[in-house]
C-alpha positions as CSV (number, residue, x, y, z in Angstrom):
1,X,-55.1,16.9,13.7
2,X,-52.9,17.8,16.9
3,X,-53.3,21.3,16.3
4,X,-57.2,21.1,16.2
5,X,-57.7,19.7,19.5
6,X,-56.5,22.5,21.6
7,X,-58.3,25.0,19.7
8,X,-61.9,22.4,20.1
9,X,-61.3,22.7,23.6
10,X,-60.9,26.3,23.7
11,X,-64.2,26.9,22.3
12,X,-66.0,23.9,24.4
13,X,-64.6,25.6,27.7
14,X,-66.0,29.0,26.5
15,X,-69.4,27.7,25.4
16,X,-69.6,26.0,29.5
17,X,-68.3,29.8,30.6
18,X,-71.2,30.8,28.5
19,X,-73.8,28.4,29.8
20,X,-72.5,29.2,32.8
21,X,-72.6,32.7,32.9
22,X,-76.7,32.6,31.6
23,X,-77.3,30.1,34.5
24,X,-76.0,32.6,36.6
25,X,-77.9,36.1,35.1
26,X,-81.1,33.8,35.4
27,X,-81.0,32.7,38.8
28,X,-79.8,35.9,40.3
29,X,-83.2,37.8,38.6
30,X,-84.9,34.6,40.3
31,X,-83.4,35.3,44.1
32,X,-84.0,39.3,43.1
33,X,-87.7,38.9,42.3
34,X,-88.0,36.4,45.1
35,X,-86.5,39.3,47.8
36,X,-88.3,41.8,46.0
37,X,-91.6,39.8,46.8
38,X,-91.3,39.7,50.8
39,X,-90.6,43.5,50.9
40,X,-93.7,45.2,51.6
41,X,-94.0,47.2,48.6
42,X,-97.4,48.4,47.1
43,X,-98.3,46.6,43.9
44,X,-97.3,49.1,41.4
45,X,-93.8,49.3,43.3
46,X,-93.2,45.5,43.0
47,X,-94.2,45.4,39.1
48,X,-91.9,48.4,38.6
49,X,-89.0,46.2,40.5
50,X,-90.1,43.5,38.9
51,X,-89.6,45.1,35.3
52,X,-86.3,46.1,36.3
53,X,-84.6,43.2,37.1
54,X,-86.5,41.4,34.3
55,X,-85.2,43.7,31.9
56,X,-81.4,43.6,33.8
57,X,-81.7,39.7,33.3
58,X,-82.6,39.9,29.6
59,X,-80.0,42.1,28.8
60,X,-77.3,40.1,30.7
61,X,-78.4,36.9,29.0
62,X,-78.6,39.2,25.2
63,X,-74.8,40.0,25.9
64,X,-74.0,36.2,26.5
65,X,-75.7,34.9,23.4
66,X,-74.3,38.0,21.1
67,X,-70.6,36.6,22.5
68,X,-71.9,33.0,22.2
69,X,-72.9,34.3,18.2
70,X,-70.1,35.9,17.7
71,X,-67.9,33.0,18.9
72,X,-69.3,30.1,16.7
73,X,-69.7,32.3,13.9
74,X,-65.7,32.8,13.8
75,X,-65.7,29.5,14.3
76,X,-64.7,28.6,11.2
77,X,-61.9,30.7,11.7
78,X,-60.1,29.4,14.1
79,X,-60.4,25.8,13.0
């Protein structure tokens, strides 16, 4: 039973690193869309910006969750 805490812990401090890091890819897109939207740039400009750091955002957050999968899927691994 000793030897199971440590290793619980381990993977509780990576899933807030995880959280953590999503938080973060999310509210960076946020404050990039938000500067994006007091340049003056034409409409088709903005959606194109837009679209960009959208799609950056989603992809940050796809690499996080394929970690997070691959994590608790090995789980059972290293309990």
């Amino acid at each position: 039973m000793a030897t199971l805490l440590p290793k619980v812990l381990e993977i509780e401090r990576r899933q807030l690193d995880d959280y953590a890091r999503i938080d973060y890819a999310i509210t960076k897109g946020e404050d990039e869309i938000a500067a994006l939207e007091e340049l003056c740039l034409g409409p088709n400009e903005l959606q194109r910006e837009t679209s960009v750091v959208r799609d950056r955002t989603v992809l940050a957050v796809r690499e996080v969750r394929n970690n997070m999968a691959n994590l608790y899927g090995s789980v059972h691994v290293l309990l």
